[in-house]
C-alpha positions as CSV (number, residue, x, y, z in Angstrom):
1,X,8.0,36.6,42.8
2,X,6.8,40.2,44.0
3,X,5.9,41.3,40.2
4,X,3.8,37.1,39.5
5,X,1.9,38.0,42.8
6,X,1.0,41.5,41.6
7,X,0.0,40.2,38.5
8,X,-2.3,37.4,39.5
9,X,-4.1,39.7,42.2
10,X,-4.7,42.4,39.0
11,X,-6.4,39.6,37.3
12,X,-8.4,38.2,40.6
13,X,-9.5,41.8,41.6
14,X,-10.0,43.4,38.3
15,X,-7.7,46.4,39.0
16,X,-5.4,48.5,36.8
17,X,-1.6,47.3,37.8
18,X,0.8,49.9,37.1
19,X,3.9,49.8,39.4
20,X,6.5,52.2,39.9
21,X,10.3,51.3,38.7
22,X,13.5,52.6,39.4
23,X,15.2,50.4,36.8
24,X,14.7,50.1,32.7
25,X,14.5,47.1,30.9
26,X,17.5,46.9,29.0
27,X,17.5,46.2,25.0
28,X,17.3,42.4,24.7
29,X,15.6,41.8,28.4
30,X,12.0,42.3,26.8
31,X,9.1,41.2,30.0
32,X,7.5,37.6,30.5
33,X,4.6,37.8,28.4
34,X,1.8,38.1,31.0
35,X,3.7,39.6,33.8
36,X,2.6,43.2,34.5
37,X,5.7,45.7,33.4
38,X,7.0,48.2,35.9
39,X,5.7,51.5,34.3
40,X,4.9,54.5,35.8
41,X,1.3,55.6,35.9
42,X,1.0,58.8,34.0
43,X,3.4,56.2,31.0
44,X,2.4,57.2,27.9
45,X,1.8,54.4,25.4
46,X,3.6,54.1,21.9
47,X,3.8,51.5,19.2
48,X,5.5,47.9,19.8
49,X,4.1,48.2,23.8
50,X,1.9,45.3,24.9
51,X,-1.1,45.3,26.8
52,X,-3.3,42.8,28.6
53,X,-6.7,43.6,28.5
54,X,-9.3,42.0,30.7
55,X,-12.8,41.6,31.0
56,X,-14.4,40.4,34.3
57,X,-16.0,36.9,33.5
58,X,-15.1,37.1,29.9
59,X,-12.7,35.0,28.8
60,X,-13.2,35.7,25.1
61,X,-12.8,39.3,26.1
62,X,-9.6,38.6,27.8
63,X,-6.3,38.8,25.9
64,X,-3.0,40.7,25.4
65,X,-2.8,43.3,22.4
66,X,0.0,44.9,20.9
67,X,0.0,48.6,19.7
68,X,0.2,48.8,16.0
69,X,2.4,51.6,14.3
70,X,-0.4,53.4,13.7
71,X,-1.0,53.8,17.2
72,X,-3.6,51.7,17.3
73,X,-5.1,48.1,18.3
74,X,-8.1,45.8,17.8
75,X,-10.1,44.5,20.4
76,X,-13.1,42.1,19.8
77,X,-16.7,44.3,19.5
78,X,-15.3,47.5,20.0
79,X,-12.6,47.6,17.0
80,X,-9.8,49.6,16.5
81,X,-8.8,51.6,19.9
82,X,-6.2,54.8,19.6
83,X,-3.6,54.2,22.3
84,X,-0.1,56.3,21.4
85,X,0.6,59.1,23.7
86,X,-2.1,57.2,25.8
87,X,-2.1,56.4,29.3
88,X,-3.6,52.7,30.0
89,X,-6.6,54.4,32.6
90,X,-7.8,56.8,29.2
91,X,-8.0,53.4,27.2
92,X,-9.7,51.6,30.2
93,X,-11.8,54.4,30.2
94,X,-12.8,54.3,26.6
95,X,-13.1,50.2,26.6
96,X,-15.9,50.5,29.0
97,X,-18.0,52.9,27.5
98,X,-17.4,51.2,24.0
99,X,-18.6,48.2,25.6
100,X,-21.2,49.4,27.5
101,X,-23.2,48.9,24.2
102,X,-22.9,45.1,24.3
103,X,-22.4,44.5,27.7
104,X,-24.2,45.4,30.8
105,X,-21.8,47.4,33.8
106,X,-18.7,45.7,31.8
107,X,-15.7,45.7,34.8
108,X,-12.3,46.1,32.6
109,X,-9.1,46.0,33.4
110,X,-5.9,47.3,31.7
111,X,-2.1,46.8,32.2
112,X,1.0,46.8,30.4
113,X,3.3,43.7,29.8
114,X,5.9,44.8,27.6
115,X,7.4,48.0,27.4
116,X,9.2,48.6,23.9
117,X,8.2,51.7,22.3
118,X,9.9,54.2,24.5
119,X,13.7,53.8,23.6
120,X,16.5,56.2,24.3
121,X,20.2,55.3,23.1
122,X,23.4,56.8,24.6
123,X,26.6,56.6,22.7
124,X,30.2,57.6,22.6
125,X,32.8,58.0,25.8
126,X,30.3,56.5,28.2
127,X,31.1,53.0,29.4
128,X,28.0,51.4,28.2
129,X,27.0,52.7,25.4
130,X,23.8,51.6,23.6
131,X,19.9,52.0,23.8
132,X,18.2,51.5,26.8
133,X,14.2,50.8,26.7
134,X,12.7,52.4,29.6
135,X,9.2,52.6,31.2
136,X,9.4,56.1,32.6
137,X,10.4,58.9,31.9
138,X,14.1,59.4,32.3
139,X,16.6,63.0,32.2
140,X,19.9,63.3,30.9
141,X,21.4,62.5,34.0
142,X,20.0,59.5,34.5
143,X,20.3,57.8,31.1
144,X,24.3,59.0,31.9
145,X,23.9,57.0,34.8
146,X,22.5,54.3,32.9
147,X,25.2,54.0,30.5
148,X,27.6,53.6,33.4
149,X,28.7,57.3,33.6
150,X,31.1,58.8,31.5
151,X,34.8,58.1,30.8
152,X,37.8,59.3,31.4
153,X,37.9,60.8,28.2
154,X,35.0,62.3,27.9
155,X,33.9,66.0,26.9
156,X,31.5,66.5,29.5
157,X,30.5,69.8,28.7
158,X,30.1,69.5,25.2
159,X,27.5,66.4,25.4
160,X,24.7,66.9,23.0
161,X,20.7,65.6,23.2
162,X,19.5,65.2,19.2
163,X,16.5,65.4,18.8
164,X,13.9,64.6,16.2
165,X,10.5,66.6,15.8
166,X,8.5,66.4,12.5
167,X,11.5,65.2,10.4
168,X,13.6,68.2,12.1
169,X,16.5,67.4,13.8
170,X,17.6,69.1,17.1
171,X,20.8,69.7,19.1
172,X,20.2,70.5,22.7
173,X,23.4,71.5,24.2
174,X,23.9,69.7,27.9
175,X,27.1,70.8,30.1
176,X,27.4,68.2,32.9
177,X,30.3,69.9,34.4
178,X,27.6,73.0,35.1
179,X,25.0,70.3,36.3
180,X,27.1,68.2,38.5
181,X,28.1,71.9,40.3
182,X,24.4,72.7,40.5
183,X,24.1,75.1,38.1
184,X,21.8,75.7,34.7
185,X,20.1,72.7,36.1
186,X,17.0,73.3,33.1
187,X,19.7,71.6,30.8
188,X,18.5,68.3,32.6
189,X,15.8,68.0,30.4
190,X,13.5,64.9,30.2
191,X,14.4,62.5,27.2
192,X,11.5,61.7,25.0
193,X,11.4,58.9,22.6
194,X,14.0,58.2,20.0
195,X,16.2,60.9,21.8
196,X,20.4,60.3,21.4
197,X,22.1,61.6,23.9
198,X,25.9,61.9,22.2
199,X,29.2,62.1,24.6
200,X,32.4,63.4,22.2
């Protein structure tokens, strides 16, 4: 009910709705089109998100988008916009000046609805393994935590972050028997897209 009130009022008062969350959406549990996701506000865009796109008294100007995989959408007048690695106040911030040209003091407002682009996946002796679409930005520990913790079983100081970077693949050594005491805490690293965190 919290998260339809939100929405609504960024709608009513124009404003850019980007709420704080705690929790991921889960593969599978994609948001309610129109029904403003729980990002953070620094959440950089990538392909597959949605966005909904508004233009005070301009319903033709009003619409959701979807970020193409080039990292791009379209949006009436102004044409193709580049939003990957974009947050949504730099794209608000280029909508208005685009359409400036057409439309006098043009009040825009912009807010994601469905977070898909930025996936992580978690696999082997954890007790949920799988990938977990999140919209923040999430450390080792916590996509562990995620995926239920580890098992019984589990190498814990032997886990491994891959990583892929222009067609190079990385292996970024994590020891969460070291963490959990406190110490090397750098190995915590933030996850970035695509990242696999593997537990032997």
């Amino acid at each position: 009910m919290a998260r339809a009130v939100r929405s609504v009022m960024g709608v009513l008062f124009i404003v850019v709705v980007v709420v704080g969350s705690d929790w991921p959406v889960h593969a599978g549990e994609a948001a309610t089109p129109g029904i403003v996701a729980q990002v953070e506000p620094g959440y950089r865009l990538g392909a597959e998100d949605t966005l909904l796109v508004s233009v005070w008294k301009d319903e033709q100007l009003t619409r959701e988008v979807i970020v193409r995989p080039d990292g791009m959408f379209s949006f009436p007048l102004v044409g193709d916009i580049q939003a990957e690695e974009r947050t949504v106040e730099d794209i608000r911030g280029e909508l208005v000046r685009r359409l400036t040209k057409y439309i006098p003091n043009p009040n825009v407002s912009v807010a994601v609805t469905k977070v898909i682009s930025y996936k992580v996946y978690v696999i082997g002796r954890v007790n949920k393994p799988g990938e977990y679409v999140i919209g923040h930005y999430t450390d080792v520990l916590q996509a562990l935590s995620l995926a239920g913790g580890l098992t019984p079983f589990a190498a814990e100081n032997d886990i491994k972050v891959m990583r892929r970077v222009r067609g190079e693949q990385y292996a970024l050594p994590f020891r969460y028997g070291d963490v959990r005491k406190g110490r090397d805490l750098e190995q915590n690293i933030i996850l970035q897209r695509g990242d696999v965190v593997m537990v032997p």
